[in-house]
MMTF fields as JSON, N, C-alpha, C and O atoms, coordinates in Angstrom:
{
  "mmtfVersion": "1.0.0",
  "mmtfProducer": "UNKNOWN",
  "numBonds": 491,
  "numAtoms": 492,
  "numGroups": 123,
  "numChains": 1,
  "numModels": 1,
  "chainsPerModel": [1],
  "groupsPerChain": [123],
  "chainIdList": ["A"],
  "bondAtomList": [4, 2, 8, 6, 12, 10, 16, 14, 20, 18, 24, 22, 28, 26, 32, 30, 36, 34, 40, 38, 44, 42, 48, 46, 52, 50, 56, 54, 60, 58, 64, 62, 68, 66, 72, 70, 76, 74, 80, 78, 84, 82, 88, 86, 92, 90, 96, 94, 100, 98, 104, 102, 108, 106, 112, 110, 116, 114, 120, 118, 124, 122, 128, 126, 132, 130, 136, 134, 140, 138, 144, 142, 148, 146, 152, 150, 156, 154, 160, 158, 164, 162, 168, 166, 172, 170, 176, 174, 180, 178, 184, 182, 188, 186, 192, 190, 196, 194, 200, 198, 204, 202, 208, 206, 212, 210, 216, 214, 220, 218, 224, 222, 228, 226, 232, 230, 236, 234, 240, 238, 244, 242, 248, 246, 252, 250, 256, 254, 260, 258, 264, 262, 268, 266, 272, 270, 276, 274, 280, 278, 284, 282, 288, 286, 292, 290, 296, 294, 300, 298, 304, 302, 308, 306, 312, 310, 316, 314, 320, 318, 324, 322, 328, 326, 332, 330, 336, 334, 340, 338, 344, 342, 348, 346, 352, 350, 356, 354, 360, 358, 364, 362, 368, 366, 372, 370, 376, 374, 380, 378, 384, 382, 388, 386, 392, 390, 396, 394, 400, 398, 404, 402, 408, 406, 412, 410, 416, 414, 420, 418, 424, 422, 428, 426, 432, 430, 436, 434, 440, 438, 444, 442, 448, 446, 452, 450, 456, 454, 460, 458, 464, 462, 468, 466, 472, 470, 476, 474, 480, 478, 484, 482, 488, 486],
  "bondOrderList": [1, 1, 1, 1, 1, 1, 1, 1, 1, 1, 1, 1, 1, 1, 1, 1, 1, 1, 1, 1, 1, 1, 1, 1, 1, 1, 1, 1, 1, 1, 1, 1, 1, 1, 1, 1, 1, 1, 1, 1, 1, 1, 1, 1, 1, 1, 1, 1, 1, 1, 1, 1, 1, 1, 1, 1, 1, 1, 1, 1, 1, 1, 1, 1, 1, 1, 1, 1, 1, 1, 1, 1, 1, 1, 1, 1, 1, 1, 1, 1, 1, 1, 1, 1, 1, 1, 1, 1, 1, 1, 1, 1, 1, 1, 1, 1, 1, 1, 1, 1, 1, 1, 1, 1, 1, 1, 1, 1, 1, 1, 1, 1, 1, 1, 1, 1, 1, 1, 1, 1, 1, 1],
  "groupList": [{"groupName": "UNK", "atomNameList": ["N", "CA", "C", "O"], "elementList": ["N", "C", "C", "O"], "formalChargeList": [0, 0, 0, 0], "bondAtomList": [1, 0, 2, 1, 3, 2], "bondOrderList": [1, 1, 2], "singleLetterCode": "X", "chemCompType": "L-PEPTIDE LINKING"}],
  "groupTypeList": [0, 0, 0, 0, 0, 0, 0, 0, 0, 0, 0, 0, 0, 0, 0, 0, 0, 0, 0, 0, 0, 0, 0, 0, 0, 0, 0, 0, 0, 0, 0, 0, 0, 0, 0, 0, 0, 0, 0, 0, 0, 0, 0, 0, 0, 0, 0, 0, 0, 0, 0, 0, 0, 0, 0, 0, 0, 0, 0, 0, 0, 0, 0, 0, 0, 0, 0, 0, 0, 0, 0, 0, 0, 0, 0, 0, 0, 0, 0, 0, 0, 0, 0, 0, 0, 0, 0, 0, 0, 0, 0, 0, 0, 0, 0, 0, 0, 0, 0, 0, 0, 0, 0, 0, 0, 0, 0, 0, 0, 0, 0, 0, 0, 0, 0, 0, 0, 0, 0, 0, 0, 0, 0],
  "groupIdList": [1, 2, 3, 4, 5, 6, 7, 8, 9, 10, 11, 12, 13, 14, 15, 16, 17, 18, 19, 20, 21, 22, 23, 24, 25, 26, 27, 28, 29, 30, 31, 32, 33, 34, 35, 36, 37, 38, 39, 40, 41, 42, 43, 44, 45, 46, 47, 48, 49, 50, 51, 52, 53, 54, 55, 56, 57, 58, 59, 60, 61, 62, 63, 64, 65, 66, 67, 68, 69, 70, 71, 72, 73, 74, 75, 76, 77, 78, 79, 80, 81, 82, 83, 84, 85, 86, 87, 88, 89, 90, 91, 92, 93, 94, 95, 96, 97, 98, 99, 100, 101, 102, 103, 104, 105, 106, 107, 108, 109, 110, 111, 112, 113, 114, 115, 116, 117, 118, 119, 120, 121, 122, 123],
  "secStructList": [7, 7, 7, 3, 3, 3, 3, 3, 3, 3, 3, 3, 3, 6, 6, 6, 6, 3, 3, 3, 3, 3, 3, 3, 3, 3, 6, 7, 1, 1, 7, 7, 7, 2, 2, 2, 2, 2, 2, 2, 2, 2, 2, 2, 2, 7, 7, 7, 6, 6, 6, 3, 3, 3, 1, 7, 7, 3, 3, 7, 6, 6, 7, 1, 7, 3, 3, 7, 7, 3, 3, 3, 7, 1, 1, 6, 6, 2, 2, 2, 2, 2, 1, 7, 4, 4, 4, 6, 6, 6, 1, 1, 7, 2, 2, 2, 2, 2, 2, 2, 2, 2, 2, 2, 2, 2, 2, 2, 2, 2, 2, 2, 2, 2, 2, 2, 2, 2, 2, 2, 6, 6, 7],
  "xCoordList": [-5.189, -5.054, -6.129, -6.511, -6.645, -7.481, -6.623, -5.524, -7.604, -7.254, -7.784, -8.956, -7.195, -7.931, -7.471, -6.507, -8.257, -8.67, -8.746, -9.648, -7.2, -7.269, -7.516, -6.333, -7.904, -8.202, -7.284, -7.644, -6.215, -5.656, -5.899, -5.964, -6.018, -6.353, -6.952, -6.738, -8.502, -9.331, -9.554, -10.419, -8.608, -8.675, -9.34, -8.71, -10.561, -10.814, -10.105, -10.208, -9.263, -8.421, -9.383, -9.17, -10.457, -10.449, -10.008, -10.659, -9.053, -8.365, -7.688, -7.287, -7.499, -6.827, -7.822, -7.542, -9.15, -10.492, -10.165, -10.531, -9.613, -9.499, -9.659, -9.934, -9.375, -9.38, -7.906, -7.392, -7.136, -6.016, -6.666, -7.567, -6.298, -6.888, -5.062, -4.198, -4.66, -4.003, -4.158, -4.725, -3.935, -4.348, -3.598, -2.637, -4.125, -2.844, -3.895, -4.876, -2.916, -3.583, -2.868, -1.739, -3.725, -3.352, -2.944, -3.585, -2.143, -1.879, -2.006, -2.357, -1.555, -0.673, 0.934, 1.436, 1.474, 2.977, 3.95, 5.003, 3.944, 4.249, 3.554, 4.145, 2.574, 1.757, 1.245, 0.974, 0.947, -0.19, 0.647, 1.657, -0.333, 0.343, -0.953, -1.927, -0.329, -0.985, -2.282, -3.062, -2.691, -4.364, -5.053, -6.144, -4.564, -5.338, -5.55, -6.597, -4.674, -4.881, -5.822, -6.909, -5.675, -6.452, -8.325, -9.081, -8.507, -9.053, -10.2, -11.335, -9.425, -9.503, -10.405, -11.63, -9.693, -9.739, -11.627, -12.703, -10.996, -12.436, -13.657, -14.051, -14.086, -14.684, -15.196, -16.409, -13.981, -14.831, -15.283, -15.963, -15.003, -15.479, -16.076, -16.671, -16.258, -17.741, -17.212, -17.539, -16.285, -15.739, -15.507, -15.862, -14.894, -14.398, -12.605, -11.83, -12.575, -11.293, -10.119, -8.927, -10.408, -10.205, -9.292, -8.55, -9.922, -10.195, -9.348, -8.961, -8.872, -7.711, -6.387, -6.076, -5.314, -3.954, -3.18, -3.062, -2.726, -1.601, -0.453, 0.467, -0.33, 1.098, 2.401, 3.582, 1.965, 2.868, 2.445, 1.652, 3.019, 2.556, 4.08, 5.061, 4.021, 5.021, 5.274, 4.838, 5.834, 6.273, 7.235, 8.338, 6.718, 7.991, 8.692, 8.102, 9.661, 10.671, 9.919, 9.168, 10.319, 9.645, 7.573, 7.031, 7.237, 5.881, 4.979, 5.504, 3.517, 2.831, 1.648, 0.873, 1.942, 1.302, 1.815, 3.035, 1.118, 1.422, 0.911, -0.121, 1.795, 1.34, 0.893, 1.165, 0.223, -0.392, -0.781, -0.944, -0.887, -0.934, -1.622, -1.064, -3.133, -3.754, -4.796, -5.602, -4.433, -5.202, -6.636, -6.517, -7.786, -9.207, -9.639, -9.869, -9.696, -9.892, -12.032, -12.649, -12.695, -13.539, -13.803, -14.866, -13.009, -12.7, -11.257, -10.238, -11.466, -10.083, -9.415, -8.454, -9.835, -9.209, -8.455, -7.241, -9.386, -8.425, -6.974, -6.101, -6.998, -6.044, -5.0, -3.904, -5.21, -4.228, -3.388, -2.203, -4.524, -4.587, -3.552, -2.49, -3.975, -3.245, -1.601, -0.624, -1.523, -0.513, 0.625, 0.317, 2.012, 2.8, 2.484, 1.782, 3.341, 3.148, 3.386, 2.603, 4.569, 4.917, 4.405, 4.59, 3.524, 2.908, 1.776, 1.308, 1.219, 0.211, 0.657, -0.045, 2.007, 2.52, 2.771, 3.22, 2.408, 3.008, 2.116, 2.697, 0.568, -0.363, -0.318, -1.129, 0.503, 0.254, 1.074, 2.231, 0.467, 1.642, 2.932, 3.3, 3.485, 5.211, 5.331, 5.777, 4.834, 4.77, 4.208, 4.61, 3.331, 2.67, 3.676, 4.1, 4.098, 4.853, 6.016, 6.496, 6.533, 7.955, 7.751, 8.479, 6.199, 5.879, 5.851, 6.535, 5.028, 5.256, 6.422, 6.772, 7.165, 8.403, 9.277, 10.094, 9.413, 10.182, 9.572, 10.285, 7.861, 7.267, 7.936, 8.182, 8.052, 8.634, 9.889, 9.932, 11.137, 12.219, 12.152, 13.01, 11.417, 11.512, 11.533, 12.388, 10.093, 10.087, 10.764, 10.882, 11.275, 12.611, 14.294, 15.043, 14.664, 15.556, 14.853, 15.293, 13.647, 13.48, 13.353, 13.547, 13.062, 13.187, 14.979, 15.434, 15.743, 17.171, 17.536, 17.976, 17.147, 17.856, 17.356, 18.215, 16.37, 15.577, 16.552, 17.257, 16.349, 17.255, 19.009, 19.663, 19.353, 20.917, 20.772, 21.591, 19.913, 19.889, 19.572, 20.328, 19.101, 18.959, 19.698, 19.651, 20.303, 21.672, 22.861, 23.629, 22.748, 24.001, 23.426, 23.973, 22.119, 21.603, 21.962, 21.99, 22.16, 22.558, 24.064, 24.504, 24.749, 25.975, 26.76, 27.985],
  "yCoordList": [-17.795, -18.412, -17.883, -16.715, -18.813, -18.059, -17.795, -18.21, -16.896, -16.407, -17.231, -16.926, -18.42, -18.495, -18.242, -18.731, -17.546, -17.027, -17.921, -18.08, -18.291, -19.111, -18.428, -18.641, -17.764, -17.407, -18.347, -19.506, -17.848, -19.041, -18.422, -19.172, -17.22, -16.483, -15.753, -15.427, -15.005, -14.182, -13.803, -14.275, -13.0, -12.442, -11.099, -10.191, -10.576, -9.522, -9.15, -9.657, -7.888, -7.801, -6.314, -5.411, -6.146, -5.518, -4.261, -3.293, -4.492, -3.673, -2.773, -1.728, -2.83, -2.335, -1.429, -0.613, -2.055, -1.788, -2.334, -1.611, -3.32, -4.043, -5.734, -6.534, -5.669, -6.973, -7.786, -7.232, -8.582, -9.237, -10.048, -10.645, -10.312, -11.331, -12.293, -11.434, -13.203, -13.733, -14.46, -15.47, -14.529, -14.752, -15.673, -15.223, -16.826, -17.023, -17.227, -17.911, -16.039, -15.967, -17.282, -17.242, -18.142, -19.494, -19.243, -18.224, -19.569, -19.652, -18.252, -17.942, -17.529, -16.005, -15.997, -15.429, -16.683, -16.708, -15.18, -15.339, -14.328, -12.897, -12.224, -11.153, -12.264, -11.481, -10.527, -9.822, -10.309, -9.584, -8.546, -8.742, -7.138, -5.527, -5.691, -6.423, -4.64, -3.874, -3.785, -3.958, -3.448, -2.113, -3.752, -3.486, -5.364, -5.96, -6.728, -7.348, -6.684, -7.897, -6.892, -7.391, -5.882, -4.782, -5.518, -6.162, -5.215, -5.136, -6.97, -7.197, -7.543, -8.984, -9.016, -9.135, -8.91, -8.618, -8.041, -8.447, -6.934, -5.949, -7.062, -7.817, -7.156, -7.874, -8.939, -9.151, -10.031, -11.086, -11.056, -12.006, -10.002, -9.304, -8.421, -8.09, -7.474, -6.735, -5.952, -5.91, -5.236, -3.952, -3.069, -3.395, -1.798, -0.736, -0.837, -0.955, -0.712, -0.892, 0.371, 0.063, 1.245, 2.309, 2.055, 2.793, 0.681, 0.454, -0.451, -0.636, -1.231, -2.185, -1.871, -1.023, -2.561, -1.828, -3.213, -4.14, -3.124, -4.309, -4.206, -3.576, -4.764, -4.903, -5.839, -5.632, -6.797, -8.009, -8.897, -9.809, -8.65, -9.332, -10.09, -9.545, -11.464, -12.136, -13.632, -14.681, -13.582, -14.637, -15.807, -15.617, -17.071, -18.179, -18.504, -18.551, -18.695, -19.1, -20.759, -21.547, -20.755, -22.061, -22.453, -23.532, -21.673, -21.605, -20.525, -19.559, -20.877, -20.287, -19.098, -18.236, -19.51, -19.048, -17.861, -17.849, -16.866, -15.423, -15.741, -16.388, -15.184, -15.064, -13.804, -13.002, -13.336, -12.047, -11.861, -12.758, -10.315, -10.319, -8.624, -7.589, -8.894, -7.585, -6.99, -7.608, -5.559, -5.166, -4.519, -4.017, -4.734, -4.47, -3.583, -4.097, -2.032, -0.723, -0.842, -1.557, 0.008, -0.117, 1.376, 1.646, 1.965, 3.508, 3.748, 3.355, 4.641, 4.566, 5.83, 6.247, 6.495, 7.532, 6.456, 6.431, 5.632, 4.675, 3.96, 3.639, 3.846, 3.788, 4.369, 3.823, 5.618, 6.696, 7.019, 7.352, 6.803, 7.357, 6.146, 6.394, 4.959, 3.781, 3.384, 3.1, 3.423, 2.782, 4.047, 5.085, 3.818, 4.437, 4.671, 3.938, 6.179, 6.976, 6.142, 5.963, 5.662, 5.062, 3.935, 3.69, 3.065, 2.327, 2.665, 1.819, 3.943, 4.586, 5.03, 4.946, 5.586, 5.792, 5.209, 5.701, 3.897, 2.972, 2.483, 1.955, 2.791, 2.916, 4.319, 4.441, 5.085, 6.103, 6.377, 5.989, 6.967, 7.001, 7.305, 7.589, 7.183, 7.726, 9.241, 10.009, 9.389, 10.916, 12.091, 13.174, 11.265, 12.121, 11.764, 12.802, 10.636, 9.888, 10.897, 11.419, 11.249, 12.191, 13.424, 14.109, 13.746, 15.359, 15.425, 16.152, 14.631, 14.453, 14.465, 15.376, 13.672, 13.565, 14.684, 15.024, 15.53, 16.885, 17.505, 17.847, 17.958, 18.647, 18.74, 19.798, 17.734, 17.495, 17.626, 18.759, 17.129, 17.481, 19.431, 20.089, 19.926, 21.42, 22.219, 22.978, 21.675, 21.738, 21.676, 22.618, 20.618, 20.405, 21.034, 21.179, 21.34, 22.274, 23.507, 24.218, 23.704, 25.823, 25.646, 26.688, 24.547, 24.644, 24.385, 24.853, 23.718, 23.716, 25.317, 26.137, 25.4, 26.896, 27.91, 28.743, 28.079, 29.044, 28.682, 29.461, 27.254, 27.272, 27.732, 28.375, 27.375, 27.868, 29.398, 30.033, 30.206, 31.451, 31.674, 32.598, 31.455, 31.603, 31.268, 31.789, 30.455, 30.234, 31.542, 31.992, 31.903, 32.778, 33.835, 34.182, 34.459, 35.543, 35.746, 36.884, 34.785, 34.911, 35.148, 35.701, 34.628, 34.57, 36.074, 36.132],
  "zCoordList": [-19.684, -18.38, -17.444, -17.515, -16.505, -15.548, -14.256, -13.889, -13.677, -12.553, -11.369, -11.151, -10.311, -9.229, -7.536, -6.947, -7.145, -6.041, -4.117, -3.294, -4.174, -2.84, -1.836, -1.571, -0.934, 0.41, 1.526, 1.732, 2.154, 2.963, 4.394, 5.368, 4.508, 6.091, 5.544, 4.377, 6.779, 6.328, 8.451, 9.189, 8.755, 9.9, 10.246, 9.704, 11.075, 11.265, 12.796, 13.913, 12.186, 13.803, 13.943, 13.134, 15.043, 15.775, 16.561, 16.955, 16.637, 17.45, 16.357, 16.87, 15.346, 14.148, 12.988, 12.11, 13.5, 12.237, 11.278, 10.352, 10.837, 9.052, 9.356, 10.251, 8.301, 7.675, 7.597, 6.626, 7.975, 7.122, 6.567, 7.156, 5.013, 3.771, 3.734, 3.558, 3.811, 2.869, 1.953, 2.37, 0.724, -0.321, -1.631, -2.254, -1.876, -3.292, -4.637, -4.93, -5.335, -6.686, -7.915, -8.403, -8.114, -8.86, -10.144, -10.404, -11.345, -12.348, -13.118, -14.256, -11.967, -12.81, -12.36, -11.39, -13.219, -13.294, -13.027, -13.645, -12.598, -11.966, -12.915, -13.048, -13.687, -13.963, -13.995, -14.966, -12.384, -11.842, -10.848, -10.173, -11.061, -10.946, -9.471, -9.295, -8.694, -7.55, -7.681, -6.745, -9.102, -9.103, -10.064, -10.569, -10.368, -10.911, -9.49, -9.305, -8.625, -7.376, -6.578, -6.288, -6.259, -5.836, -6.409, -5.683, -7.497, -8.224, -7.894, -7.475, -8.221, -8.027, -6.386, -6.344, -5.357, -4.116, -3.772, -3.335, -4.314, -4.531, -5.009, -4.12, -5.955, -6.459, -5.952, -5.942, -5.289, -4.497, -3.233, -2.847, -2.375, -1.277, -1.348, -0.322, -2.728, -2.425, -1.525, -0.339, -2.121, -0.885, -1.818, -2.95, -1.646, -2.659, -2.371, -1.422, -3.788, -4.177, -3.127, -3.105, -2.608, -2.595, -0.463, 0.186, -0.154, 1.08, 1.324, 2.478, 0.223, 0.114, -0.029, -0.866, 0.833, 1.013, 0.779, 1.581, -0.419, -0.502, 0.117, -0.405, 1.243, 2.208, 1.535, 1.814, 0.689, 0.477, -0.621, -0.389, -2.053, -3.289, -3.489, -3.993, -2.971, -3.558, -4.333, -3.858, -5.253, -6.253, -5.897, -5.384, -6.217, -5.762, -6.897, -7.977, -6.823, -8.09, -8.627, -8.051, -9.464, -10.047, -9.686, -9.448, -9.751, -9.191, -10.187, -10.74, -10.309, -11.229, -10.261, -10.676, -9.028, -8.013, -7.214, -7.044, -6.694, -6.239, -4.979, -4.804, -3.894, -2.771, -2.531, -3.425, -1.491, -1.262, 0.339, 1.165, 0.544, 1.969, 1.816, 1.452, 2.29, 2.242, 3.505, 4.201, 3.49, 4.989, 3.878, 2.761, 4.586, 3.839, 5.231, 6.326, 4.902, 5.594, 5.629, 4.84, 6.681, 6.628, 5.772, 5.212, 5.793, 5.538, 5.208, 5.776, 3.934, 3.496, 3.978, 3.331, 5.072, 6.262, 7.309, 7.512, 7.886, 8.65, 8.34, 9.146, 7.204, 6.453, 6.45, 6.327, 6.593, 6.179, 7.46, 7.461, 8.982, 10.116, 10.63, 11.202, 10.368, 11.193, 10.354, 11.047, 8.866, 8.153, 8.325, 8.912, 7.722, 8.008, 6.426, 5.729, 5.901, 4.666, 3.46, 2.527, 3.613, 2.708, 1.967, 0.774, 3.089, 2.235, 1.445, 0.683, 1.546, 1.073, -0.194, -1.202, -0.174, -1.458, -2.559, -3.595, -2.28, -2.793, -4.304, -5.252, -4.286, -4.648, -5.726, -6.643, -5.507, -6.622, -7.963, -8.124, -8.739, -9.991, -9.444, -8.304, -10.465, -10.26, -10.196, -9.343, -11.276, -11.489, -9.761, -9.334, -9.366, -8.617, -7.266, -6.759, -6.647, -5.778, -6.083, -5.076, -7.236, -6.882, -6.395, -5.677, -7.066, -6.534, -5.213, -4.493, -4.902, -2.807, -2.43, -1.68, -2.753, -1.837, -2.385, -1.529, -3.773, -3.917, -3.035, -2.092, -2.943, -2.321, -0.465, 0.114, -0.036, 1.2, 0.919, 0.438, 0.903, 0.568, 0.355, 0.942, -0.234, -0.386, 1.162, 1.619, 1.838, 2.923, 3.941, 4.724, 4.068, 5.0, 4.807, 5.773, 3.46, 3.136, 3.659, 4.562, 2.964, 3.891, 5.307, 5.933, 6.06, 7.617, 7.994, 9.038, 7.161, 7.865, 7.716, 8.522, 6.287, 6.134, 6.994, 7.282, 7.433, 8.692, 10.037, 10.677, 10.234, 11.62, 11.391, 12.212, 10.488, 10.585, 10.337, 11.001, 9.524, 9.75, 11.204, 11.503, 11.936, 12.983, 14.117, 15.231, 13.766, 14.617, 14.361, 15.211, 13.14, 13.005, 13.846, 14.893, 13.33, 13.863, 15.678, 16.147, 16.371, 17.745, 18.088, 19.096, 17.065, 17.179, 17.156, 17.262]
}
């Protein structure tokens, strides 16, 4: 099957530093993963993959067609600086995505446990 490449909005917002792309990918029946639309994206814009943030990859029932909804970073710090965490996470293995969030979770248990020691300590 081929892959084709609709462009339905191609907005530069300014005020944000990116790009919104919306996008429908033609005759990939749910097919298609994060890092190939990524990928896809990259390629016909001549950007680095690294700069692209998939917000919204969605499928219609009875349809061979993927909808899509992507912010294109000029810098993939802006990225990091403007989006909320999670969608950043969203992009990484599994494996590494649990280490972060144990990693945090650890964190926030040794800060409750500091403050309730410290509550007793006054008492």
């Amino acid at each position: 099957m081929s892959t084709d490449l609709v462009v339905l909005r191609d907005y530069d917002n300014q005020l944000m530093n990116r790009r919104e792309l919306q996008v429908i990918f033609r005759n990939v029946p749910g097919n298609i993963n994060k890092k190939e639309a990524i990928e896809t994206i990259s390629k016909a814009n001549k950007v680095d993959s690294k700069s692209i943030i998939p917000i919204e990859i969605k499928c219609n029932k009875g349809s061979t067609d993927v909808n899509a909804f992507f912010h294109i970073y000029k810098d993939e710090n802006i990225a990091k600086e403007t989006l909320p965490q999670y969608i950043s996470m969203r992009l990484l293995e599994k494996v590494e995505r649990k280490r972060i969030i144990d990693e945090a979770k650890a964190v926030k248990l040794k800060e409750k446990q500091q403050a309730s020691e410290k509550g007793k300590s006054k008492k």
